[in-house]
Phi, psi and omega in degrees: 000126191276157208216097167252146179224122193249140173221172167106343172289151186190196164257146188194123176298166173272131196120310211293185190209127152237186185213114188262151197232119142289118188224118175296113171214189185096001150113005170311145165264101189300307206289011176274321187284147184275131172243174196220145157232144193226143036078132146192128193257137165002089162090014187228165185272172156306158155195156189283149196230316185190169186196142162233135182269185168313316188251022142086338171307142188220116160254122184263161161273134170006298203284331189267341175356129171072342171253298171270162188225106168256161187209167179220149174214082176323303180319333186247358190057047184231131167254113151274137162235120180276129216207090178267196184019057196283160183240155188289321177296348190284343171306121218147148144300130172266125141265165153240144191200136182260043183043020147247349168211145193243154163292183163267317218149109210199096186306104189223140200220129180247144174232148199291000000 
């Protein structure tokens, strides 16, 4: 049974920065798949947040430009988003996913 696990969330004033961790297991081949992290804030639909493919190409949404950063470490089955100049809109569940299997989650809160 394949497994994504999101870690790293947390409370954080707005400027700080955290870094959330995906960790793959269950036999998914990770290092083929393209992964993604996606969003969902109160009372909003999901939307894509970054995305990496296998060979390391990275798409941001408009709004994280420049502040997140996603990565990867195939050897380990871990997808990181590093996530500086964080913003009070930036509050949302995080997931990750290659869009057949989804994680739970990860609660992340900028407070103003």
């Amino acid at each position: 049974q394949v497994q994504l696990a999101e870690s790293g969330g947390g409370l954080v004033q707005a400027g700080g920065s955290l870094r959330l961790s995906c960790s793959a297991s269950g036999g998914l081949m990770f290092h083929i798949n393209t992964m993604h992290w996606v969003r969902q804030a109160p009372g909003k639909q999901r939307e894509p947040v970054a995305t990496i493919t296998s060979g390391g190409a990275t798409s941001y949404r408009d709004s994280v430009k420049g502040r997140f950063t996603i990565s990867r470490d195939n050897a380990k089955n871990l997808v990181y988003l590093q996530m500086n100049s964080l913003k009070p809109e930036d509050t949302a569940v995080y997931y990750c996913t290659n869009m057949q299997f989804t994680g739970q989650g990860t609660q992340v809160t900028v407070s103003s």
